[in-house]
C-alpha positions in Angstrom: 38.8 -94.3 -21.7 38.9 -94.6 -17.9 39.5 -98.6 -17.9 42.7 -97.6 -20.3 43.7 -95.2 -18.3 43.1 -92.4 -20.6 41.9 -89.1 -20.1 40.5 -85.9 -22.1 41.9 -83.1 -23.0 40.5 -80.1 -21.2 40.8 -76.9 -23.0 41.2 -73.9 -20.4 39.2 -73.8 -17.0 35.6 -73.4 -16.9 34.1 -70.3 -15.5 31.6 -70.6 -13.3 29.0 -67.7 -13.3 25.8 -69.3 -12.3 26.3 -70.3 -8.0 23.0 -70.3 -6.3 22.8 -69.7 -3.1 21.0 -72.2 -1.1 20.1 -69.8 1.6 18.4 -67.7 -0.5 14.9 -67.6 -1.2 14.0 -68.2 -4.4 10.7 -67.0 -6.8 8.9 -69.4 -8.5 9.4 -70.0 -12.4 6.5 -68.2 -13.8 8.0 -68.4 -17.4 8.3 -72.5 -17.6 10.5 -72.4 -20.7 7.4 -69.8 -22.8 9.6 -66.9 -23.9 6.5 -64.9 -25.4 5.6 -61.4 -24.9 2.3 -59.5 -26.3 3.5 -56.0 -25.6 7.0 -54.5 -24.9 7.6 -54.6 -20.9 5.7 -57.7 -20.3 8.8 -59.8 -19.6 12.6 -59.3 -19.4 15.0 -62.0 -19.2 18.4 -61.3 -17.9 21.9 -63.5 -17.7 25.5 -62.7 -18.3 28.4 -64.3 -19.8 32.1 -64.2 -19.5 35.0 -62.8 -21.9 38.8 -63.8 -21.6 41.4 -60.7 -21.5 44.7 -59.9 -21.8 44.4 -58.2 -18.4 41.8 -61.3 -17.0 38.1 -62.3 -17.0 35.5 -59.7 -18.2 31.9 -60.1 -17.4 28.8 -58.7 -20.0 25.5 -58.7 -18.4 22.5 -58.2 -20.6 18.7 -57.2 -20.1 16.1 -58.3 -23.1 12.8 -57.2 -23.8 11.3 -60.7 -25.2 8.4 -58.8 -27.1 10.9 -57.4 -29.9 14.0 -59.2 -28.4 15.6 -56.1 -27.6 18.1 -55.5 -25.3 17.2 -52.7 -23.3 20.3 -53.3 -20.3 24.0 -53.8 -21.0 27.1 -53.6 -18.7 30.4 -54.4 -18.3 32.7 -55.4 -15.4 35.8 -57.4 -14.2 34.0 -59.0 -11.7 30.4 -60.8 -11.5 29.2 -58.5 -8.5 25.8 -57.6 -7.3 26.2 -54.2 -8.8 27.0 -55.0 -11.8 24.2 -57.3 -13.0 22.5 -54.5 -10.9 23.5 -51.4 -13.5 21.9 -53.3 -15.9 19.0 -53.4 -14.6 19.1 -50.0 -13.9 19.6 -48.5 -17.3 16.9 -50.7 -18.5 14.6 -49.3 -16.3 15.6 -45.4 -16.6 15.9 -46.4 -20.5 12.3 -48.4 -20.2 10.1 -46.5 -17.3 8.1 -49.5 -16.6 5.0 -49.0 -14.5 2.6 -51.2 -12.5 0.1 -51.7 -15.1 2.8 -53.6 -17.0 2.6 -56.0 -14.9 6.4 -56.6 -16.2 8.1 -59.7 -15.1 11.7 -60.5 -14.4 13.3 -63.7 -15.3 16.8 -64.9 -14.8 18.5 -68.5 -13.9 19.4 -69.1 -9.9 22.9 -67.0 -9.8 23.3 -65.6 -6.0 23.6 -61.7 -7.8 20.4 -62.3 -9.3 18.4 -63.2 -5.6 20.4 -60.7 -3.6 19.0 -58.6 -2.0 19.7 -55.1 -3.5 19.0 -57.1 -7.0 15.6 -58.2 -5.9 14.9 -54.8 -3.9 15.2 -52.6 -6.8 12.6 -54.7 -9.0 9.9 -54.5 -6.1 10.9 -50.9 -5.8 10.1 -50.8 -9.7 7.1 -52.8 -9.5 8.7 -55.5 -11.3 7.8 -59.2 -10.6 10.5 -61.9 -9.9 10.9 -65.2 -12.3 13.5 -68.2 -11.7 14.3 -70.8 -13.6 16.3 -74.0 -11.7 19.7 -74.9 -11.4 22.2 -76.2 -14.1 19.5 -76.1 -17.0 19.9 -73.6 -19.8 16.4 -74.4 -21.3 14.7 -72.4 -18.1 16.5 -69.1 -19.4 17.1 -70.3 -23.2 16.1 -66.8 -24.7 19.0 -64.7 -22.8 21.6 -67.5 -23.5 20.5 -67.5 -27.1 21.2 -63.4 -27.7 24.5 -64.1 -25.5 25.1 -67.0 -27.9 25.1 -64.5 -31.0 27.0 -61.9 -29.3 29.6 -64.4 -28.7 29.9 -65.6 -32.0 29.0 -62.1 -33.6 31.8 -60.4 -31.8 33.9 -62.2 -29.5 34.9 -65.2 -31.5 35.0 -62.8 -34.1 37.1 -59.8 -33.0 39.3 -61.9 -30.3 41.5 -62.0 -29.0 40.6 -59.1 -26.2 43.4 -56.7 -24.8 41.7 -55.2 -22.0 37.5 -54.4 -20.8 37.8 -51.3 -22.4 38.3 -53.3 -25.7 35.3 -55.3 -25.1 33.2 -52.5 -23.5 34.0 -50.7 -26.7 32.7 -53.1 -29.2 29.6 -54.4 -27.0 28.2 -50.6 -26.9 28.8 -50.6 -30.6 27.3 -54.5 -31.3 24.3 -53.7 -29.2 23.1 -50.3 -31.5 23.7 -52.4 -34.3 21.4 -55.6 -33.0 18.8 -53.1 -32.0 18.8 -51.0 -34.8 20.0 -53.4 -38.1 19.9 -56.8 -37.0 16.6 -58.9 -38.8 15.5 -61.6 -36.5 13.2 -64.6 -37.9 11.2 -64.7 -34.7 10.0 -61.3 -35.5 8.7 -61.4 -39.0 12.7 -61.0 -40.1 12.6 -57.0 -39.0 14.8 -55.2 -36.1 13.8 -54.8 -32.5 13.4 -50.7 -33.1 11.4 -51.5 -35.6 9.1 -54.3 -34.3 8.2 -51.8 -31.5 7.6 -48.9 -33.8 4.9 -51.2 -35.5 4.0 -51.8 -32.3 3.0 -48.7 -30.7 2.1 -47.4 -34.4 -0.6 -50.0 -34.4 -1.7 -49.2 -31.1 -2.1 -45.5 -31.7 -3.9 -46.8 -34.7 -6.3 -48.2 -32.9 -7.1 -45.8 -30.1 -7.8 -43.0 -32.7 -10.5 -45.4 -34.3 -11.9 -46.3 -31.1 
């Protein structure tokens, strides 16, 4: 297309959410790409994604418990600030009250709100453990991008086009009680992340009585 002097045609301008800092340091990846949980609060993956509206760019950040792949930190914003990636972490853990014995990691791709300070700050003051996948590769945080993936499809594409954040704060509240609470997912034996964890805990009381 180049030799003939040709070009594509580019549909809107690409919004950029993931910029790394280079002067930042950065955790190690201790996911590599294995999105598997034994217990609830064993590992949270956390990106966020960009809506266009009527009054300009909105940003929804989520947090996901991979056990029962429910999402246990939401927010919305109109701009991709610190604090807001960071008030979703924050209702997760009020929502979750994670402790030590977790041992609960943290994973998230290399965007500079992610590895701030404050951001990274908060999940040692939780006792939370930083994970990190590398630059430019979706695969390293594939679980988060999948569940933004369906909220896209679910309800932006769906319900578009947006008026204003309220309008997209609105239905995300609603959308994320319904994924928790109705939505069947195949990697969980086709049941809802409320009820995965119910079986969860009900098998565990299970068991301590019989011990």
């Amino acid at each position: 297309m180049q030799g003939m002097g040709l070009q594509g045609v580019v549909r809107g301008k690409k919004v950029i959410t993931t910029n790394p800092d280079a002067a930042q340091t950065c955790p190690d990846d201790k996911v590599n790409r294995a999105f598997v949980a034994d217990t609830p609060n064993q590992l949270w993956v956390s990106d966020f994604t960009y809506v266009s509206s009527w009054q300009g760019m909105v940003y929804v950040a989520f947090v996901v418990d991979v056990f029962a792949r429910k999402i246990v930190g939401w927010r919305v914003s109109t701009s991709m600030t610190t604090s807001f990636v960071l008030d979703a972490l924050n209702q997760a853990i009020c929502q979750r009250t994670p402790s030590e014995a977790d041992k609960l990691i943290h994973h998230s791709d290399r965007g500079s709100q992610y590895l701030a300070i404050k951001y990274t700050e908060r999940l040692a003051e939780a006792g939370i453990d930083t994970s990190v996948g590398s630059v430019g590769d979706s695969y390293d945080n594939a679980l988060a991008e999948s569940i933004i993936g369906l909220f896209k499809t679910e309800v932006i594409k769906l319900l578009g086009p947006w008026k204003s954040v309220g309008q997209v704060e609105w239905e995300t509240l609603k959308w994320v009680d319904w994924y928790n609470k109705d939505r069947l997912h195949s990697a969980i034996g086709y049941t809802t992340p409320n009820e995965a964890e119910e079986a969860f805990y009900a098998n565990l009381n299970q068991t301590k009585k019989a011990a």
